[in-house]
PQR file of N, CA, C, O and H, with PARSE charges and radii, in Angstrom:
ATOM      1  N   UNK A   1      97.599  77.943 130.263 -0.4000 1.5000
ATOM      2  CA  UNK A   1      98.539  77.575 129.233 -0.0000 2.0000
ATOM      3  C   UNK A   1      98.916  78.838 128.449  0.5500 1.7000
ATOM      4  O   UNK A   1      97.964  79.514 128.059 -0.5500 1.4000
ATOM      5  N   UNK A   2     100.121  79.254 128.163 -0.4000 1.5000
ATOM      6  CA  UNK A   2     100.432  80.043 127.692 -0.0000 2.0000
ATOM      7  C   UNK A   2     101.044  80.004 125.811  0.5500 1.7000
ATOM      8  O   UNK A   2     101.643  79.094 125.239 -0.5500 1.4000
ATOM      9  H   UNK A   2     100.894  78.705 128.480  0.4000 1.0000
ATOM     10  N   UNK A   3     100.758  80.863 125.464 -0.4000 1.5000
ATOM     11  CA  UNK A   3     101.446  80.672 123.914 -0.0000 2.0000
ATOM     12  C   UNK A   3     102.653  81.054 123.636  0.5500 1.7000
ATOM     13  O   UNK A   3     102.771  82.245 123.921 -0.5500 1.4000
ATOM     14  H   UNK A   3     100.271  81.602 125.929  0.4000 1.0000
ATOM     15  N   UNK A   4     103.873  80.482 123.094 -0.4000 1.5000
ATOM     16  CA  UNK A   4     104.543  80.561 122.247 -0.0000 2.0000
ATOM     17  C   UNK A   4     104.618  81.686 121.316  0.5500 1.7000
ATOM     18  O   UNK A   4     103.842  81.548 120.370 -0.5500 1.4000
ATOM     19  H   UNK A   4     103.777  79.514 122.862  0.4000 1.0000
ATOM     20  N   UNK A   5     105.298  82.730 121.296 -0.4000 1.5000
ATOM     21  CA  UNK A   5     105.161  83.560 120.343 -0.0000 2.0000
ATOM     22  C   UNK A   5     106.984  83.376 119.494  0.5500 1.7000
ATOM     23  O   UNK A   5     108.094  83.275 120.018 -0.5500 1.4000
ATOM     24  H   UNK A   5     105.928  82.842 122.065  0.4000 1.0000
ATOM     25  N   UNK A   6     106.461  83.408 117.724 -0.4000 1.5000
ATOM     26  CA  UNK A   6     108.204  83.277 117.689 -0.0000 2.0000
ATOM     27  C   UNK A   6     107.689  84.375 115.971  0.5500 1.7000
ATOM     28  O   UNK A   6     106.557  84.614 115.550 -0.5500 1.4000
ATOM     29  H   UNK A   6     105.560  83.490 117.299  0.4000 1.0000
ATOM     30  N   UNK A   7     109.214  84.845 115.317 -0.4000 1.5000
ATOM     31  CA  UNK A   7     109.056  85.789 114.307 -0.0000 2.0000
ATOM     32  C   UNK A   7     108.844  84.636 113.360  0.5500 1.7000
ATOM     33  O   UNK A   7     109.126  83.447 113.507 -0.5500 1.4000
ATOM     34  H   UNK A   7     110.134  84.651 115.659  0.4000 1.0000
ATOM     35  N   UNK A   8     108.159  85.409 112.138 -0.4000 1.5000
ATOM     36  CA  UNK A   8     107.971  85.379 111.232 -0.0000 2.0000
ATOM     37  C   UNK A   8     108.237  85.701 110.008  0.5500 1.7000
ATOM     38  O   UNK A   8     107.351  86.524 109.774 -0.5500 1.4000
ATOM     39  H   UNK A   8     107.931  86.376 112.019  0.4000 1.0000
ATOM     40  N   UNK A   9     109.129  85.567 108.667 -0.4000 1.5000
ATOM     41  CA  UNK A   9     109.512  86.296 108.191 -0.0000 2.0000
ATOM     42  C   UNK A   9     108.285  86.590 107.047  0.5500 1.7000
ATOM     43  O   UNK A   9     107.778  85.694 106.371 -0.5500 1.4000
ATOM     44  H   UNK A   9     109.848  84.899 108.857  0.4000 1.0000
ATOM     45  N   UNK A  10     107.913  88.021 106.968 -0.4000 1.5000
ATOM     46  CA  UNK A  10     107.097  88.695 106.241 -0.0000 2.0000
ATOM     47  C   UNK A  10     107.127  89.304 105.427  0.5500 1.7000
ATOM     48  O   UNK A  10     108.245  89.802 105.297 -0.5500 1.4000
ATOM     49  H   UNK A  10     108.325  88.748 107.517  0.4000 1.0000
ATOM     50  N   UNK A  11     106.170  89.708 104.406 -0.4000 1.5000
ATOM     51  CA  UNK A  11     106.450  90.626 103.650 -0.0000 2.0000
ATOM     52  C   UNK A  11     105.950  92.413 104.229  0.5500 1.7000
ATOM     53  O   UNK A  11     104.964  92.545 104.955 -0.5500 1.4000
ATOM     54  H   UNK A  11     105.262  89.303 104.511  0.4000 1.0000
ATOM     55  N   UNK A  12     106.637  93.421 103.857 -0.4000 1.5000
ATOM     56  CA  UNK A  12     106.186  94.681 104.878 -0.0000 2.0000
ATOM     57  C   UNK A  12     104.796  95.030 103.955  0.5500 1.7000
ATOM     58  O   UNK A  12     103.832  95.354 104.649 -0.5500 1.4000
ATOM     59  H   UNK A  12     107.438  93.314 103.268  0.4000 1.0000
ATOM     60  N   UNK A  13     104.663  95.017 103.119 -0.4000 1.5000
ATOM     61  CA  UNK A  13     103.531  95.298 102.116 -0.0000 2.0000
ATOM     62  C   UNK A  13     103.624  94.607 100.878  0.5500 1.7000
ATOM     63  O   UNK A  13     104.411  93.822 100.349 -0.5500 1.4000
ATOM     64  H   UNK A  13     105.446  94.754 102.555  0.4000 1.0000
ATOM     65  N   UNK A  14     102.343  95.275 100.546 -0.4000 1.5000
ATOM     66  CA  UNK A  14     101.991  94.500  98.762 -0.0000 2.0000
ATOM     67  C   UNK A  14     103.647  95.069  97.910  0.5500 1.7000
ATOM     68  O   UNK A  14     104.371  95.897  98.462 -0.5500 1.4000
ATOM     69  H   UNK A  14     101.704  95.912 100.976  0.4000 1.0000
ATOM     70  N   UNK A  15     103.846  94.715  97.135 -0.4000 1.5000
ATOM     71  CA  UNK A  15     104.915  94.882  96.115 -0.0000 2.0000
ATOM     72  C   UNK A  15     104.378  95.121  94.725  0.5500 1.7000
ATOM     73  O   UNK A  15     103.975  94.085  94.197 -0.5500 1.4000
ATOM     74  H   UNK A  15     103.258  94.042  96.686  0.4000 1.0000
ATOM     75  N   UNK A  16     104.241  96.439  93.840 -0.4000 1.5000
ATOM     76  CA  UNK A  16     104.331  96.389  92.946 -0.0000 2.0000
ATOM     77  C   UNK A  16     105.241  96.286  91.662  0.5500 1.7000
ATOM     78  O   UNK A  16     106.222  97.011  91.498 -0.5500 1.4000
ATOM     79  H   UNK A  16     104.568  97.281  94.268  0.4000 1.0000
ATOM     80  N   UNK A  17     104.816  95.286  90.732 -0.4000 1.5000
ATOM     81  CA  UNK A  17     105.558  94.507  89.790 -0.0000 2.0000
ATOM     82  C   UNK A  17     105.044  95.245  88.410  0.5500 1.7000
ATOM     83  O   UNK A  17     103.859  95.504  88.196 -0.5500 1.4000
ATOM     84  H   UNK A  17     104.019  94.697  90.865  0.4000 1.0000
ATOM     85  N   UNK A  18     106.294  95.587  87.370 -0.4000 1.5000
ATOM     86  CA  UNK A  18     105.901  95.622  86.054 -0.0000 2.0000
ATOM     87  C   UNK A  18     104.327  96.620  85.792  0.5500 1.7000
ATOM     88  O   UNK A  18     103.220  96.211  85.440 -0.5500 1.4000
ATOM     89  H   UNK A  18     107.256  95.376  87.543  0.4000 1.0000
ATOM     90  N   UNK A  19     104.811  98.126  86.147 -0.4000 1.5000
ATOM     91  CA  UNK A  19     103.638  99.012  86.695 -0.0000 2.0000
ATOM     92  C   UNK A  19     104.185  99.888  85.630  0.5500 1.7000
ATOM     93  O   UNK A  19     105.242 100.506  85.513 -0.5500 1.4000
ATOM     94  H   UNK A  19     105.710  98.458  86.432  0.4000 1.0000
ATOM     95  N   UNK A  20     102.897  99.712  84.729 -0.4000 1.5000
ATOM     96  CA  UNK A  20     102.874 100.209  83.152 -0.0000 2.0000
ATOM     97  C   UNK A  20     101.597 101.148  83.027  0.5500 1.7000
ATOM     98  O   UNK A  20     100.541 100.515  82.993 -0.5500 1.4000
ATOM     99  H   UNK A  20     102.038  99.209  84.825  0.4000 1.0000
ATOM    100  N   UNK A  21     101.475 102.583  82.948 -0.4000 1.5000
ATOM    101  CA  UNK A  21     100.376 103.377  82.543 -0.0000 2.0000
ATOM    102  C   UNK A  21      99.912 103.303  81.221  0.5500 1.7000
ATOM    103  O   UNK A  21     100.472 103.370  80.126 -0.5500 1.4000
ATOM    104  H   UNK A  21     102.332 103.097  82.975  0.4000 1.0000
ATOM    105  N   UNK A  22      98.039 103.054  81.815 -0.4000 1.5000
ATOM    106  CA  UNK A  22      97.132 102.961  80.354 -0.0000 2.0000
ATOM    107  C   UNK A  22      96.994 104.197  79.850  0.5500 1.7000
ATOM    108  O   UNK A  22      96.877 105.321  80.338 -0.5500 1.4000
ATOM    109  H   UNK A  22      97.584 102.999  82.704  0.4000 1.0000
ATOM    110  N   UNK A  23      97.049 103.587  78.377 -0.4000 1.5000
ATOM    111  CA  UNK A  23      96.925 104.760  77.258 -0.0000 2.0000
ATOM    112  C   UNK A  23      95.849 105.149  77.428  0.5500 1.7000
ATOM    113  O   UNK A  23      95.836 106.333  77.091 -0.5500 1.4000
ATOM    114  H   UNK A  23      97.144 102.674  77.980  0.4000 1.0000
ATOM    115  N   UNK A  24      94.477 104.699  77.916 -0.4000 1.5000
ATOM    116  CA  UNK A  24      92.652 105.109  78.092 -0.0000 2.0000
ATOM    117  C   UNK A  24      92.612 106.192  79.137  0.5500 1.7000
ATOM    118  O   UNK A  24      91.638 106.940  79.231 -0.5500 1.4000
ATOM    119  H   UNK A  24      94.488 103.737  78.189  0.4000 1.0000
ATOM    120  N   UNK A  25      93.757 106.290  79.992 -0.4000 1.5000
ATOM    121  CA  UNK A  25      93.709 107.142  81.488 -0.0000 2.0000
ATOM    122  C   UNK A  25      94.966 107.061  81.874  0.5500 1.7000
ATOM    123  O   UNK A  25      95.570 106.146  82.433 -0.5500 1.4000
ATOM    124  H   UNK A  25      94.548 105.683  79.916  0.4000 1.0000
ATOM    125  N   UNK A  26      95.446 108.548  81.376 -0.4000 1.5000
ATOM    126  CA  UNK A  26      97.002 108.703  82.632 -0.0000 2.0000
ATOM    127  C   UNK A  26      96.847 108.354  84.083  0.5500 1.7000
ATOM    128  O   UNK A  26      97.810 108.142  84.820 -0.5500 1.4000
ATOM    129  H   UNK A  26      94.956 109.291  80.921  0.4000 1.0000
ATOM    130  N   UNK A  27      95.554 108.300  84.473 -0.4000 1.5000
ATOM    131  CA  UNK A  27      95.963 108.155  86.173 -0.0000 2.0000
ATOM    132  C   UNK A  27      95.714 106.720  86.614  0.5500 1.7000
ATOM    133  O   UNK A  27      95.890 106.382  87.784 -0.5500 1.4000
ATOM    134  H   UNK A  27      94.771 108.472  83.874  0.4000 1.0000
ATOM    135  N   UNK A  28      95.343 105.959  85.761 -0.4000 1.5000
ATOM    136  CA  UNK A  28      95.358 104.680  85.516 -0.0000 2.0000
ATOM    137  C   UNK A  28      96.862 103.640  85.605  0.5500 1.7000
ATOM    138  O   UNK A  28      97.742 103.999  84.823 -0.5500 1.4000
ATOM    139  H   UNK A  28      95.199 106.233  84.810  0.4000 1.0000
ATOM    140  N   UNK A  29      97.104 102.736  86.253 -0.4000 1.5000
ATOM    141  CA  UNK A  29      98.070 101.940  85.457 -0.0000 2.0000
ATOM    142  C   UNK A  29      97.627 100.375  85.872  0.5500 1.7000
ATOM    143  O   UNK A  29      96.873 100.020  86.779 -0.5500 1.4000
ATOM    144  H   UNK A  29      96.389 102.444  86.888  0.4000 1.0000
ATOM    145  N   UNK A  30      98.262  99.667  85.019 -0.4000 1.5000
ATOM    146  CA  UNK A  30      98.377  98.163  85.086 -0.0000 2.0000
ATOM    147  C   UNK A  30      99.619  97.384  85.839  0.5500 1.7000
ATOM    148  O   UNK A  30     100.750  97.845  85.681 -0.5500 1.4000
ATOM    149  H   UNK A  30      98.874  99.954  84.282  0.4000 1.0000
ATOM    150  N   UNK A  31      99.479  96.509  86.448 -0.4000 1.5000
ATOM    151  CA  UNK A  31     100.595  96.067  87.205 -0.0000 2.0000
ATOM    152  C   UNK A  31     100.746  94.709  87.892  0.5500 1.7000
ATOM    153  O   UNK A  31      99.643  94.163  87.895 -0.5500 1.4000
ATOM    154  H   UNK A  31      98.561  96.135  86.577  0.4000 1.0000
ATOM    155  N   UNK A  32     101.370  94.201  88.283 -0.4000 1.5000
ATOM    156  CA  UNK A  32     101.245  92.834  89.060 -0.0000 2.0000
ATOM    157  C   UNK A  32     101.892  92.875  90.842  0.5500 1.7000
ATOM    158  O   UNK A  32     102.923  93.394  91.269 -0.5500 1.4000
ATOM    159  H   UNK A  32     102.266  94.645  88.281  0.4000 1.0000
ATOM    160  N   UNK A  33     100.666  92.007  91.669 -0.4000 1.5000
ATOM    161  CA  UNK A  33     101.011  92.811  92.965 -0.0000 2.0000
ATOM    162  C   UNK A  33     101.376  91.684  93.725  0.5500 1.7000
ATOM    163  O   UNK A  33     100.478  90.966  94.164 -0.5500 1.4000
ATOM    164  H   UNK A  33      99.828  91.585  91.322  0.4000 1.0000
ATOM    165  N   UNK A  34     102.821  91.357  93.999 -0.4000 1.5000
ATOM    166  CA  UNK A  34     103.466  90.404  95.319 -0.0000 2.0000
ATOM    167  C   UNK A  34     102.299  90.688  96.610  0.5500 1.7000
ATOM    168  O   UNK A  34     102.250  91.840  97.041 -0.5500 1.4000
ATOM    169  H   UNK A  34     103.551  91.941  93.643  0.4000 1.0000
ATOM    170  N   UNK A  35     101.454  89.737  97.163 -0.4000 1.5000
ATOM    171  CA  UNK A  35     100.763  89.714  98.503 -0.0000 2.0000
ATOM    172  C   UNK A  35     101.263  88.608  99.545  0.5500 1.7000
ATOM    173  O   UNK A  35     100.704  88.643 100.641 -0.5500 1.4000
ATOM    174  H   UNK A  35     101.494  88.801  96.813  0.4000 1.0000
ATOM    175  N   UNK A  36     101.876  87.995  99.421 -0.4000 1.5000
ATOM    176  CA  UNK A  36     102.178  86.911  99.873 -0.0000 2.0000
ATOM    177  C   UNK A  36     103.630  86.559  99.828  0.5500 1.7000
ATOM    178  O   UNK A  36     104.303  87.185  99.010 -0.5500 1.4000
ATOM    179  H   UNK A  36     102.330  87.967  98.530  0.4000 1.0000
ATOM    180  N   UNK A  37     104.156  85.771 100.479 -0.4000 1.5000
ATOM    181  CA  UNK A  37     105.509  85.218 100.286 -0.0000 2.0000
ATOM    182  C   UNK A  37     105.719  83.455 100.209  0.5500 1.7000
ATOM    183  O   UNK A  37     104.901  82.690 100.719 -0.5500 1.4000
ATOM    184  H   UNK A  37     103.610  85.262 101.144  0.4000 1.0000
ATOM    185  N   UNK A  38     106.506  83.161  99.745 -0.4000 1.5000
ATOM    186  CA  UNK A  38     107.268  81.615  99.645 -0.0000 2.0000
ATOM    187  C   UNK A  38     107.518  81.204 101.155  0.5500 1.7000
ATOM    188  O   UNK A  38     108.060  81.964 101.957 -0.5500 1.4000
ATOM    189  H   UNK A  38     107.170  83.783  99.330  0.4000 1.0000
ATOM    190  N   UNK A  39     106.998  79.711 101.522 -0.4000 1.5000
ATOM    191  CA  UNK A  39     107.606  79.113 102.584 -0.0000 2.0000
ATOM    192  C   UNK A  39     106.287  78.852 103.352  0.5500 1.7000
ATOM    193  O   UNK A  39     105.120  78.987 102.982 -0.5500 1.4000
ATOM    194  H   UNK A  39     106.557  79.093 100.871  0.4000 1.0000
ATOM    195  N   UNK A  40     106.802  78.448 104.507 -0.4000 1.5000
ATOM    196  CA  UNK A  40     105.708  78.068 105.837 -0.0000 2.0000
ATOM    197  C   UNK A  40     105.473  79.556 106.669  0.5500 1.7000
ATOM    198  O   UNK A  40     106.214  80.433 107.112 -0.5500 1.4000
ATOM    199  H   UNK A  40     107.750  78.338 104.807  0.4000 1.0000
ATOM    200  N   UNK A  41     103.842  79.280 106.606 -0.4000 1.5000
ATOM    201  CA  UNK A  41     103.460  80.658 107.183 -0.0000 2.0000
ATOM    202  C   UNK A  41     102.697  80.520 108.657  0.5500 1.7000
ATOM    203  O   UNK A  41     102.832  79.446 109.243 -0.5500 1.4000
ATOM    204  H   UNK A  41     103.240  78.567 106.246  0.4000 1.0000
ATOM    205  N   UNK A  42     102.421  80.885 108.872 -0.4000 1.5000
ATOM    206  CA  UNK A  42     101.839  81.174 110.631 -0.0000 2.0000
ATOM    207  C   UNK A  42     100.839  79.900 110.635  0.5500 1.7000
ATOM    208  O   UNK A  42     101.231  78.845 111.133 -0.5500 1.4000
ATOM    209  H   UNK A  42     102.311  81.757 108.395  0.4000 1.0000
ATOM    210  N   UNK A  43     100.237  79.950 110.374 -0.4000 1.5000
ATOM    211  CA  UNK A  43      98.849  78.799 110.402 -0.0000 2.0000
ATOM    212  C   UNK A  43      99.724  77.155 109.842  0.5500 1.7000
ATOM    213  O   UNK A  43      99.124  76.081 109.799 -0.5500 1.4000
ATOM    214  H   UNK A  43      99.919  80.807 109.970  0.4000 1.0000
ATOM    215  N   UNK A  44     100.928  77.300 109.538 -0.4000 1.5000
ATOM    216  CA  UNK A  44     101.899  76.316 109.319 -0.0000 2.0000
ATOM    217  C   UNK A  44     101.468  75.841 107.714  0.5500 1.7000
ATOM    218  O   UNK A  44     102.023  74.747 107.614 -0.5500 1.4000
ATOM    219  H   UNK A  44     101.415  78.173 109.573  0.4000 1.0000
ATOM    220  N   UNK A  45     100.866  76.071 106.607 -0.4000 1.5000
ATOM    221  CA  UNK A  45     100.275  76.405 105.638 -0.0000 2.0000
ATOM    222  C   UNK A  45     101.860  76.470 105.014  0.5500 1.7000
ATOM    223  O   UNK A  45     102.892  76.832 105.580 -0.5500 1.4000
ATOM    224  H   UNK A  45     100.415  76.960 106.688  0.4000 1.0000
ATOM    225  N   UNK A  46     101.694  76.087 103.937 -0.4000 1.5000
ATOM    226  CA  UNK A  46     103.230  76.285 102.778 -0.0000 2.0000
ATOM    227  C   UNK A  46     102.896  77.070 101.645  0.5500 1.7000
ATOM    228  O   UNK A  46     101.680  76.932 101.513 -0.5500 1.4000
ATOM    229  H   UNK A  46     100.856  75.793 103.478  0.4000 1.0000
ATOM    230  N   UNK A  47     103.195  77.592 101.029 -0.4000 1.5000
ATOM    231  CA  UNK A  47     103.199  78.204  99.772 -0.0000 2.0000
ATOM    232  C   UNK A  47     104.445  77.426  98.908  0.5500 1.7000
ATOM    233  O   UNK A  47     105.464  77.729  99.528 -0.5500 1.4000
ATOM    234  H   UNK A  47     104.183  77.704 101.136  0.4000 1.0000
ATOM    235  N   UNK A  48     104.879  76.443  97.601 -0.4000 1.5000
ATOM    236  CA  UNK A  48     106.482  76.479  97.493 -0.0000 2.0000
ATOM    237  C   UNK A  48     106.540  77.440  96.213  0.5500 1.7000
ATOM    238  O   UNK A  48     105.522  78.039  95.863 -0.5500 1.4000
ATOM    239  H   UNK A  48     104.051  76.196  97.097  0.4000 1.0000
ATOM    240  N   UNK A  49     107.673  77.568  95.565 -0.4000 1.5000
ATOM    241  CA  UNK A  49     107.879  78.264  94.718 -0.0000 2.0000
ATOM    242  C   UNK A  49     107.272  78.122  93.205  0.5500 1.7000
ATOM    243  O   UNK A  49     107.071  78.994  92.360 -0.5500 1.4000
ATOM    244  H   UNK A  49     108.499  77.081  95.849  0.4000 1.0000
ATOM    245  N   UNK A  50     107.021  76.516  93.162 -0.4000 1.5000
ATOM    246  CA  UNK A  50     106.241  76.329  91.903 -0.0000 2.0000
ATOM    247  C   UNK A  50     104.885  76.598  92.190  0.5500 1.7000
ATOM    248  O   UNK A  50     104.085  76.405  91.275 -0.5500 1.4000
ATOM    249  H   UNK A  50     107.184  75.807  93.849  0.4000 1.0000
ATOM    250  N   UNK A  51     104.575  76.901  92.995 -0.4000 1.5000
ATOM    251  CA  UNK A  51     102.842  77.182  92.973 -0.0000 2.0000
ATOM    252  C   UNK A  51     102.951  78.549  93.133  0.5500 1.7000
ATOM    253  O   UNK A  51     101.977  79.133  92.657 -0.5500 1.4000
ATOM    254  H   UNK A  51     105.225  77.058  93.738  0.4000 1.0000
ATOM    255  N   UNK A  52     103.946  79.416  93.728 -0.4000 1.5000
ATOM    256  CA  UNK A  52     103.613  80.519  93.483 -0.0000 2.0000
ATOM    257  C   UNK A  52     103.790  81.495  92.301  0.5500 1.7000
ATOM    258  O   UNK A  52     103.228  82.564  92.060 -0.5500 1.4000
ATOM    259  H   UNK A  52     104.737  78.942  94.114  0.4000 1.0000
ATOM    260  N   UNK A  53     104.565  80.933  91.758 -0.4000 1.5000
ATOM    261  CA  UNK A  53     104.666  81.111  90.023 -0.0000 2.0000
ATOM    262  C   UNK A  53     103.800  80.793  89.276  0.5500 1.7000
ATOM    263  O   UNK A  53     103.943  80.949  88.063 -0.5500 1.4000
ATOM    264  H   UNK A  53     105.021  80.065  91.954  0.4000 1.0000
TER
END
């Protein structure tokens, strides 16, 4: 039996969001990181938009 292979739409990497340097350490910063995306994913699993908010 063979598998089915079909695309996926993905994200290419993490996404950084709202990337603000701490005053305690210039080499420091704070930020928020997109890992994931909205919709039906490989394992057929959903994410919708109100839960990912």
């Amino acid at each position: 039996m063979s598998l089915a292979h079909r695309s996926v739409a993905t994200i290419k990497g993490p996404e950084f969001i709202n990337l603000t340097p701490l005053d305690i350490n210039p080499l420091m910063s704070a930020c928020e990181i997109k890992v994931f995306y909205i919709g039906e994913k490989r394992n057929k699993s959903f994410i919708s938009k109100e839960v990912a908010t």
